[in-house]
Every structure is written in structure tokens, then in C-alpha cells.
FIKOLZA-1660 file (N, C-alpha, C; in steps of 0.1 Angstrom, whole numbers, plus 5000, padded with zeros to 4 digits):
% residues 171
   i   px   py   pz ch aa at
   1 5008 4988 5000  A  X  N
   1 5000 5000 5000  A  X CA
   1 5009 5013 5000  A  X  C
   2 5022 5016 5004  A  X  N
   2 5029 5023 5005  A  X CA
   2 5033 5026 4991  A  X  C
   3 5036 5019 4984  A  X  N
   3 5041 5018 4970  A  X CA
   3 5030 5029 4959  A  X  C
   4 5020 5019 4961  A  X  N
   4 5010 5027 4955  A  X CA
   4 5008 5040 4962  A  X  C
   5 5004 5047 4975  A  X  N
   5 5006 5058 4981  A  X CA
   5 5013 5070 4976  A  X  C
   6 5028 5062 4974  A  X  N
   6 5037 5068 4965  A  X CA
   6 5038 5072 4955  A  X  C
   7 5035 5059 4946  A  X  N
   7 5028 5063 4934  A  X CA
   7 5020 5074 4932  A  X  C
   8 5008 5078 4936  A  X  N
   8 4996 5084 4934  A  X CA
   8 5004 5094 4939  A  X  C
   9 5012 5102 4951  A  X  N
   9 5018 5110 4954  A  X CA
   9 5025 5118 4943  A  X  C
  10 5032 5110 4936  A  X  N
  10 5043 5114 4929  A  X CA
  10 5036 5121 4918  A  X  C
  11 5020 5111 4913  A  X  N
  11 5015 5117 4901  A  X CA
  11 5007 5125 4903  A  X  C
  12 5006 5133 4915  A  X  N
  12 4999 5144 4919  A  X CA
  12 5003 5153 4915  A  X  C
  13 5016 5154 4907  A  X  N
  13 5023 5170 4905  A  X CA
  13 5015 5173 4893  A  X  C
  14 5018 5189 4893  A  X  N
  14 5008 5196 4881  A  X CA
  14 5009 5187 4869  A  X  C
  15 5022 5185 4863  A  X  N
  15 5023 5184 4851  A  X CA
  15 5018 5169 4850  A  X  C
  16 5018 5163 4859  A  X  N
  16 5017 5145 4862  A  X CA
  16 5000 5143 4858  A  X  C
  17 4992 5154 4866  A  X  N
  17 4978 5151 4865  A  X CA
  17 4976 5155 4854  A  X  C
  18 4979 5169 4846  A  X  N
  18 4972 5171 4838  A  X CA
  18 4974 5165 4822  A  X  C
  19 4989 5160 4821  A  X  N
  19 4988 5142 4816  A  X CA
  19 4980 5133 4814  A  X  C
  20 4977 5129 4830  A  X  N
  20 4968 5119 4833  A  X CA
  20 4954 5124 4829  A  X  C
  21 4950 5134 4830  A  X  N
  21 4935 5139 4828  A  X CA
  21 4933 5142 4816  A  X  C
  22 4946 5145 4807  A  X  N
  22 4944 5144 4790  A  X CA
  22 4945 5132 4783  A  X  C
  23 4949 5120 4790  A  X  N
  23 4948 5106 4787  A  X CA
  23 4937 5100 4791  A  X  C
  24 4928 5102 4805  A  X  N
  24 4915 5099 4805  A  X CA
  24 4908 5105 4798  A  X  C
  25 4905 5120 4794  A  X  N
  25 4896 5122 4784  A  X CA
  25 4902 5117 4772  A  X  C
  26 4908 5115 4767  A  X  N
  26 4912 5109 4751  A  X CA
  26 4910 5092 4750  A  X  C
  27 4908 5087 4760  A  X  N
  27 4903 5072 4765  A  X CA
  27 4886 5076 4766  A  X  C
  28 4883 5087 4768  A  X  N
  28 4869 5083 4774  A  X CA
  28 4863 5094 4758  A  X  C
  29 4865 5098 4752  A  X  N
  29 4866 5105 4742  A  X CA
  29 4864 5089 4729  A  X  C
  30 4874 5081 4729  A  X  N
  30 4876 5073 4718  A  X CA
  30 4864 5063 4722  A  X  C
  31 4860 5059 4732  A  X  N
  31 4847 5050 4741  A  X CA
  31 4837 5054 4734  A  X  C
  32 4838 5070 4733  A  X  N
  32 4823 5076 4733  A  X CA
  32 4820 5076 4718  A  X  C
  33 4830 5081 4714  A  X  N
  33 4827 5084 4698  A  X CA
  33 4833 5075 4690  A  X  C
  34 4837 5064 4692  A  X  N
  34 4845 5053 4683  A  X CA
  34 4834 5041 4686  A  X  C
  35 4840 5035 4697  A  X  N
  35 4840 5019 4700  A  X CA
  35 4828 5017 4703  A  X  C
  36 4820 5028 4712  A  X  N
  36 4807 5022 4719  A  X CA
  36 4797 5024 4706  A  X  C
  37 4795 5036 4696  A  X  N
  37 4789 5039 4688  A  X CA
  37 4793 5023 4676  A  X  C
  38 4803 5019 4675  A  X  N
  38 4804 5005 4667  A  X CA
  38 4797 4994 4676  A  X  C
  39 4799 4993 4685  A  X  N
  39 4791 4982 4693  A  X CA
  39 4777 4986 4688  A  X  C
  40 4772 4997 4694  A  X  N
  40 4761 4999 4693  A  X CA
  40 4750 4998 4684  A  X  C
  41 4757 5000 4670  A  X  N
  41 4752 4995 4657  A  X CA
  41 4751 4987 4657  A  X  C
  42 4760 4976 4658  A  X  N
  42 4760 4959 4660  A  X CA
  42 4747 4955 4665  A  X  C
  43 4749 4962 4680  A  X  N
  43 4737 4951 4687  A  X CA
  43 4724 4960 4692  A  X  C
  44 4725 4969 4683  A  X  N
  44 4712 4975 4689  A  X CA
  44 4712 4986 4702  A  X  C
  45 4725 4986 4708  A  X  N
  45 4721 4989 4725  A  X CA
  45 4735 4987 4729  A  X  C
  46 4737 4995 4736  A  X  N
  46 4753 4999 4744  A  X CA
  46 4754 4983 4750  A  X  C
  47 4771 4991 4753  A  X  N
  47 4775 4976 4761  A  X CA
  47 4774 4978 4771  A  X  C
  48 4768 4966 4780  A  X  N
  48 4767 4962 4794  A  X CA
  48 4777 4974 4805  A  X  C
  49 4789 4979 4799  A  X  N
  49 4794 4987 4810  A  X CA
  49 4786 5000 4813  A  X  C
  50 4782 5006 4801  A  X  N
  50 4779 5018 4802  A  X CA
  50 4764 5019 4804  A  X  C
  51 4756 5005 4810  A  X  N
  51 4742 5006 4813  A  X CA
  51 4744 5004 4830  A  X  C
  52 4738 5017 4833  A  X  N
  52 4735 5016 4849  A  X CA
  52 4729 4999 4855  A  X  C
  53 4719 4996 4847  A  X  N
  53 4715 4981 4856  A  X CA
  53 4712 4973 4844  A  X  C
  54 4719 4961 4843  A  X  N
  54 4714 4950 4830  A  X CA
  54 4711 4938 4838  A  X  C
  55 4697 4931 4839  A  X  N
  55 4700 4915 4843  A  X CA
  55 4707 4908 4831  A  X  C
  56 4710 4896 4840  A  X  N
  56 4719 4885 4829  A  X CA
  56 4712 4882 4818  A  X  C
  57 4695 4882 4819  A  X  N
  57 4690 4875 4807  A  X CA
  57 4690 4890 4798  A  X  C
  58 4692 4901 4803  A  X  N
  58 4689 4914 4792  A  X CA
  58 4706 4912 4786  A  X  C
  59 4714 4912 4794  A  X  N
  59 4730 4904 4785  A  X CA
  59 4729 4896 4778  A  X  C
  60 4720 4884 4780  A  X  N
  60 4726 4878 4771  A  X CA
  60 4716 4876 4761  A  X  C
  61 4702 4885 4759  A  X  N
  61 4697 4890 4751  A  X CA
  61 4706 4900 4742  A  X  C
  62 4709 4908 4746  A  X  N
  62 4723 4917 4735  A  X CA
  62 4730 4909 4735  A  X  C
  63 4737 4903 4741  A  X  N
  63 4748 4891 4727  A  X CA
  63 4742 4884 4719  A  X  C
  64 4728 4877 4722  A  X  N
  64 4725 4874 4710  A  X CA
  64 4721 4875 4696  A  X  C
  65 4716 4889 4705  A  X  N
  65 4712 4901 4694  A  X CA
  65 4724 4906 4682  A  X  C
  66 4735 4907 4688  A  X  N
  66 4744 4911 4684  A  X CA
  66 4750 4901 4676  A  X  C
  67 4750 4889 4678  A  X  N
  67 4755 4878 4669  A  X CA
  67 4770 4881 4673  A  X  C
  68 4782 4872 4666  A  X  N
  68 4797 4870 4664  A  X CA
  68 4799 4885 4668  A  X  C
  69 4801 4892 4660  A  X  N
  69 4802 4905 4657  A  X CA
  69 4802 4908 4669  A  X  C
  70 4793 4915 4672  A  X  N
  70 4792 4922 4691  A  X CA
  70 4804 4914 4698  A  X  C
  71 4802 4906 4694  A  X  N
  71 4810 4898 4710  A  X CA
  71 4823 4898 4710  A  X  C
  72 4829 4900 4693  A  X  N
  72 4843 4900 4686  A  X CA
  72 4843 4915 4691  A  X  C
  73 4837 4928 4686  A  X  N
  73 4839 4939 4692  A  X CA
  73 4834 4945 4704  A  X  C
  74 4830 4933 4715  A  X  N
  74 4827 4936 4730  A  X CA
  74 4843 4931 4736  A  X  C
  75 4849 4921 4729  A  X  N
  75 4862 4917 4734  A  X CA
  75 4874 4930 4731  A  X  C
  76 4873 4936 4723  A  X  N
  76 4882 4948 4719  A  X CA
  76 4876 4958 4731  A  X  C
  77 4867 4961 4730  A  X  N
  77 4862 4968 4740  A  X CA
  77 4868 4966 4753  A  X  C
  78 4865 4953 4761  A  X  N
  78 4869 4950 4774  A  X CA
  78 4890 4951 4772  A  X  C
  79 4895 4944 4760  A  X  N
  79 4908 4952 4759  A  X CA
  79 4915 4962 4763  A  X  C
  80 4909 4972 4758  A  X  N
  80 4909 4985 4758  A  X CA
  80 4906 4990 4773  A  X  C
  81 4897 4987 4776  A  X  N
  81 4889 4986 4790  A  X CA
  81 4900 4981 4803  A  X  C
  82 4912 4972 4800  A  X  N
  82 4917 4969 4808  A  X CA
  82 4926 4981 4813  A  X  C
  83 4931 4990 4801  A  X  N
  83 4940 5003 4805  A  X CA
  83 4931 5015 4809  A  X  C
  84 4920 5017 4805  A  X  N
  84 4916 5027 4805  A  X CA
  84 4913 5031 4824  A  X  C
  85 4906 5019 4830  A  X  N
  85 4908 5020 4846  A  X CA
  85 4924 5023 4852  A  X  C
  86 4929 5026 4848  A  X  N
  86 4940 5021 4856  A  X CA
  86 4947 5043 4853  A  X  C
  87 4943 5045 4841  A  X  N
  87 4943 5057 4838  A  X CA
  87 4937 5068 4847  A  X  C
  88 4923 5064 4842  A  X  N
  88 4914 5072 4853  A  X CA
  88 4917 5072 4865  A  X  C
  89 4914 5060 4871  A  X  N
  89 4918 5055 4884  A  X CA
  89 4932 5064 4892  A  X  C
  90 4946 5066 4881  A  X  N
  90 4952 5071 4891  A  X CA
  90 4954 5086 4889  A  X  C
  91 4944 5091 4880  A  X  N
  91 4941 5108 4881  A  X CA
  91 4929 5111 4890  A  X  C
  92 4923 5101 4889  A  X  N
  92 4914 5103 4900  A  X CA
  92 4917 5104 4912  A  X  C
  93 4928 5099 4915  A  X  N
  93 4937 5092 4930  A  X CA
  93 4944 5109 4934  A  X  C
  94 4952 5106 4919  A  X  N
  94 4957 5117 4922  A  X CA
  94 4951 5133 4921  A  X  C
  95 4943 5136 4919  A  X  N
  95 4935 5147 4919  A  X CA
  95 4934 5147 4937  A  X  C
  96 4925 5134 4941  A  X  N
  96 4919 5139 4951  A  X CA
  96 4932 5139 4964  A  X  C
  97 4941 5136 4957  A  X  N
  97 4956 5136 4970  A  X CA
  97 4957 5147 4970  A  X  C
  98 4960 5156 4958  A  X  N
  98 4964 5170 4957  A  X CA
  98 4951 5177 4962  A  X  C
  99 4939 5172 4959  A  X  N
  99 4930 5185 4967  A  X CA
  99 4928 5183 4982  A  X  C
 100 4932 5173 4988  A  X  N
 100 4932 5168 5000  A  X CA
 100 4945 5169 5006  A  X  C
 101 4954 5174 5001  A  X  N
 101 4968 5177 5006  A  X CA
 101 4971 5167 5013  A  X  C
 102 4971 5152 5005  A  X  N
 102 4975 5143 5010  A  X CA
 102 4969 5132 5019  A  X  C
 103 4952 5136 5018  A  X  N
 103 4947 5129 5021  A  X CA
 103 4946 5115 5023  A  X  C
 104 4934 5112 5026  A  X  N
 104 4932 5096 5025  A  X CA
 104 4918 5094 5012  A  X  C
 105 4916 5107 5011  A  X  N
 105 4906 5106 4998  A  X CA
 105 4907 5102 4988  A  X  C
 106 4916 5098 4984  A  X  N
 106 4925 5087 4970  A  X CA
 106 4919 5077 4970  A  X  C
 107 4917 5072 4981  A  X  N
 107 4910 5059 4986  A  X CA
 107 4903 5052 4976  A  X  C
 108 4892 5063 4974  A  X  N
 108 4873 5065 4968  A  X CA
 108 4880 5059 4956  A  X  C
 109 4890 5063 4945  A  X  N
 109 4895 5063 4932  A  X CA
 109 4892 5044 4931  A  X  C
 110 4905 5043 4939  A  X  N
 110 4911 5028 4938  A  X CA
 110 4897 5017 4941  A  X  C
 111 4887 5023 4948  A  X  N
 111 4877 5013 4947  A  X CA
 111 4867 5013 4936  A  X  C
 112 4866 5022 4928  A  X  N
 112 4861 5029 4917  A  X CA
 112 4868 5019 4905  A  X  C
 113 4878 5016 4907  A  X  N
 113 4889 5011 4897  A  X CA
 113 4884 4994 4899  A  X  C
 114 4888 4989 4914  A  X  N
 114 4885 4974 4916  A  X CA
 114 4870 4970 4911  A  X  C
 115 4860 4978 4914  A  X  N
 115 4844 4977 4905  A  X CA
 115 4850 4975 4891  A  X  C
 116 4856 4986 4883  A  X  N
 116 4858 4982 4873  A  X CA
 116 4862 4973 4866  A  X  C
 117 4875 4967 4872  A  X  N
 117 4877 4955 4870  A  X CA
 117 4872 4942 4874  A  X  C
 118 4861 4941 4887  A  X  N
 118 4855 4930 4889  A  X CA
 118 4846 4930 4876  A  X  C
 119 4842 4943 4872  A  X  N
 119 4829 4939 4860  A  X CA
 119 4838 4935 4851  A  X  C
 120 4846 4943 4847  A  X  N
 120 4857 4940 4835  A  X CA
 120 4856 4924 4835  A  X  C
 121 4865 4916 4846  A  X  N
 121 4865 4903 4847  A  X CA
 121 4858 4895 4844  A  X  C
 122 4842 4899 4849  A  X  N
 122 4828 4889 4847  A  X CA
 122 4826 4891 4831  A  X  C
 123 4825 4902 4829  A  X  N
 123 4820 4900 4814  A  X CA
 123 4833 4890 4808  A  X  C
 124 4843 4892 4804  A  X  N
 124 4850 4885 4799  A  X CA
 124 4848 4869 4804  A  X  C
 125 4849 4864 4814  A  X  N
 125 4843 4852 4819  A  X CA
 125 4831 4847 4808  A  X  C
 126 4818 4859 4809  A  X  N
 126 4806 4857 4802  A  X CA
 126 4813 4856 4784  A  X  C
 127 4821 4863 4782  A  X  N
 127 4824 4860 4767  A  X CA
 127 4830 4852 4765  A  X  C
 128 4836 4845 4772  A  X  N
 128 4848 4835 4773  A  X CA
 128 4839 4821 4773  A  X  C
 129 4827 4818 4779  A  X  N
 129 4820 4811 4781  A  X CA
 129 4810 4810 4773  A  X  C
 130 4803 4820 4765  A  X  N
 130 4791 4822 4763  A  X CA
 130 4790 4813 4751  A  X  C
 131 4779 4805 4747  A  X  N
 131 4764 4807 4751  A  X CA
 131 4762 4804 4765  A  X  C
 132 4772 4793 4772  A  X  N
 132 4768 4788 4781  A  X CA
 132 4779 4792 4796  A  X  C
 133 4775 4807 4797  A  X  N
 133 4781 4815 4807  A  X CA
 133 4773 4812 4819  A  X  C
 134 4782 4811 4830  A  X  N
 134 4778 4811 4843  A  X CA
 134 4770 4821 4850  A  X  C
 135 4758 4820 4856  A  X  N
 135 4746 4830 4862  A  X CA
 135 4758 4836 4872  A  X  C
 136 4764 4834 4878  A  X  N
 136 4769 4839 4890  A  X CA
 136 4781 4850 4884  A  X  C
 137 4784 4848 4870  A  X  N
 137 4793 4858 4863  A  X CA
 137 4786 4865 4863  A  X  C
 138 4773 4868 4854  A  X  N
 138 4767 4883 4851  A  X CA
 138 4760 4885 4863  A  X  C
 139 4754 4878 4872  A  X  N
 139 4750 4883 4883  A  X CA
 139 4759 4891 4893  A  X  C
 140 4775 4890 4893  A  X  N
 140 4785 4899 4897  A  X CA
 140 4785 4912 4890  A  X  C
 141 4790 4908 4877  A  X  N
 141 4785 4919 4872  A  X CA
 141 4777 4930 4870  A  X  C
 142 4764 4922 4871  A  X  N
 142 4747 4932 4874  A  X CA
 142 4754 4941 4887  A  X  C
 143 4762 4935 4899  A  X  N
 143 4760 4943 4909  A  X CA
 143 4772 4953 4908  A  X  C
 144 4782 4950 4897  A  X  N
 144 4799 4958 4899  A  X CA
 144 4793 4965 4888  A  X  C
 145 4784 4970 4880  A  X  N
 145 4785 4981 4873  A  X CA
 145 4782 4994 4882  A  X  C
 146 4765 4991 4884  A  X  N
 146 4762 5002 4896  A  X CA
 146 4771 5004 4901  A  X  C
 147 4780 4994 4909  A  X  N
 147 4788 4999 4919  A  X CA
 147 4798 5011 4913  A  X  C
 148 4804 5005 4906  A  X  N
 148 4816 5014 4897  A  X CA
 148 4812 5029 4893  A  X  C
 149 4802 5027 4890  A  X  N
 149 4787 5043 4887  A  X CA
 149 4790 5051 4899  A  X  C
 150 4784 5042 4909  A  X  N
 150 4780 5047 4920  A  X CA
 150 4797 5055 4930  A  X  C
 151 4806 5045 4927  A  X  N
 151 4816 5050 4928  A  X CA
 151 4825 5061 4923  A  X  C
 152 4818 5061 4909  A  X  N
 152 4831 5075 4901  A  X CA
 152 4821 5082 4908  A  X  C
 153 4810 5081 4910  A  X  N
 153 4801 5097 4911  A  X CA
 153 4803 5105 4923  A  X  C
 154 4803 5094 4933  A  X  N
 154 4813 5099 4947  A  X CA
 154 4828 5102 4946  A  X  C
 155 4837 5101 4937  A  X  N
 155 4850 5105 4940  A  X CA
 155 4848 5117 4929  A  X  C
 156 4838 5120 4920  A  X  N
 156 4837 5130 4912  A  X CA
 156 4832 5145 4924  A  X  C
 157 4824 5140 4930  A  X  N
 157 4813 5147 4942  A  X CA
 157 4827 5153 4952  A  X  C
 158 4832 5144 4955  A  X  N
 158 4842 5146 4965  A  X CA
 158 4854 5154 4959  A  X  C
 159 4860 5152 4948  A  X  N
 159 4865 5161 4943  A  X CA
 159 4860 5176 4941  A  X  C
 160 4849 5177 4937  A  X  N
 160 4837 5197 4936  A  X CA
 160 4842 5195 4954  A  X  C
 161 4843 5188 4956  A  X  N
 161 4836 5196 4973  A  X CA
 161 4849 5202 4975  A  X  C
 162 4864 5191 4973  A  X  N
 162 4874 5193 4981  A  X CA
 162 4881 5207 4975  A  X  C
 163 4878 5206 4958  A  X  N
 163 4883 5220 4953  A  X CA
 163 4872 5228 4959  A  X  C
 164 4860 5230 4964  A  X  N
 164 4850 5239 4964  A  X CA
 164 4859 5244 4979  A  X  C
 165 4861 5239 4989  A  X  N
 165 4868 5241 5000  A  X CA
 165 4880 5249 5004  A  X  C
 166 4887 5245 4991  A  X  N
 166 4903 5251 4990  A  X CA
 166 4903 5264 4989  A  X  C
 167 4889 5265 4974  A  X  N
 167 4886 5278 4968  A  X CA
 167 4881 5288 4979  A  X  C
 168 4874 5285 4988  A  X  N
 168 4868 5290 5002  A  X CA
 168 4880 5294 5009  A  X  C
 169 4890 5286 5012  A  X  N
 169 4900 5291 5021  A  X CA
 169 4908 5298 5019  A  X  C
 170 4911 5297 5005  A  X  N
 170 4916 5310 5001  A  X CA
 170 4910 5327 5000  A  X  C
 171 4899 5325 4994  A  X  N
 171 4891 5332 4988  A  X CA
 171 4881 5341 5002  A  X  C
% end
């Protein structure tokens, strides 16, 4: 934990975040206007990450829907998917170190990150498996998307406050 601490520390410096925050938007930029919009044609209907609540049978309704295809570019997706958390995650980290002068509000990021990759993991499980994917994969997943949601939106929340705070103490 110290390692990582350190990490996130180090990439709190000006030029370190604003790096990092031009690499998550250019990751969350290519999602939006590239990959998800190709999925989307395929199967009708975004992918499983970017739907607040999917049961397993509405998944595996869209993979069916989507035939080969979808699932060939649901795999590129989750790919891609594997870097893109790890991006966010440590601008996120490190944002909230620097507005927390070293807080423990980093924290919020890294759990934000593990949601992501537990879903990350299930669906691939589910593709890896499918037709005949395990209930207890997408039913992890049904519950690590919200979570992951539920998570950026509090370390997003928590970042307005901690800059809103700074701006006050100065100001």
C-alpha cells in the first residue's frame, strides 16, 4: 500500500495530472465516439458497461442480438477497457491527494477502479464462456456496474467539494 501511496503522490504533481486527465479524456473520448457507437450499431444497444442496471437474461439478450460480431467487438472493448481504469483511476487518486493535501481521499478512486475490473473480469468470463456462461458471472457483474457508477460519482462529488473548500479558504 505504501508503493501505491507513493505512486499516486508522485503523480499528483501539476504536470503528472494534467497528463493523466488528458489521457482519460482521450480514452473516454475514443469509448464515446468510436467503439461504443460500433458496438452499438452491431447490437442495437450499448455495452453492458455503460448501462447503469442490466439483468443477465437482458445480456445475454444483447449478445444474441448482436450475433459473432458484438462479442468480437465487445472483446476489443473490454481490451481497451483493461487500460483505461488504471488511467482514470490514478488521476482520479491523484486529483483527490492534491485536493486533499495528501489525504486519504485517494482511497474513493482505487475502489472505483476494483468495481471496474471486477465487472471488466465477469463479462469476459461471460464472453469467454458464452452461450453457456455462468449465472453467477453476470449476476457479479449486474452488481459491479452500479457499483463502479455509484463509485466515480462519489469520487467526482468529492473532488467539487474538496476543490470547492480550497477555493473558500483561500478566497
Amino acid at each position: 500500500m505504501a508503493k501505491l501511496e507513493s505512486l499516486i503522490a508522485e503523480s499528483s504533481r501539476p504536470l503528472v495530472l494534467w497528463v493523466l486527465g488528458a489521457a482519460s479524456f482521450v480514452f473516454m473520448l475514443v469509448f464515446t465516439a468510436v467503439i461504443t457507437p460500433a458496438i452499438e450499431a452491431v447490437a442495437g444497444g450499448p455495452p453492458p458497461d455503460v448501462v447503469l442496471y442490466q439483468t443477465p437474461q437482458q445480456f445475454a439478450a444483447w449478445l444474441e442480438r448482436g450475433g459473432a460480431e458484438v462479442r468480437r467487438l465487445y472483446g476489443w472493448f473490454l481490451l481497451a477497457d483493461t487500460f483505461y481504469p488504471l488511467i482514470y483511476g490514478l488521476f482520479f487518486a491523484a486529483l483527490l491527494w492534491r485536493l486533499s493535501m495528501g489525504g486519504k481521499a485517494w482511497h474513493l478512486a482505487v475502489y472505483a477502479v476494483l468495481a471496474d475490473y471486477l465487472e471488466n473480469l465477469m463479462h469476459a468470463v461471460i464472453l469467454a464462456s458464452y452461450p453457456n456462461f455462468p449465472d453467477w458471472a453476470a449476476w457479479v457483474a449486474t452488481v459491479a456496474t452500479p457499483l463502479k457508477w455509484t463509485l466515480l460519482l462519489v469520487v467526482v462529488l468529492r473532488a467539487a467539494y474538496l476543490w470547492w473548500q480550497g477555493r473558500a479558504r483561500r478566497g
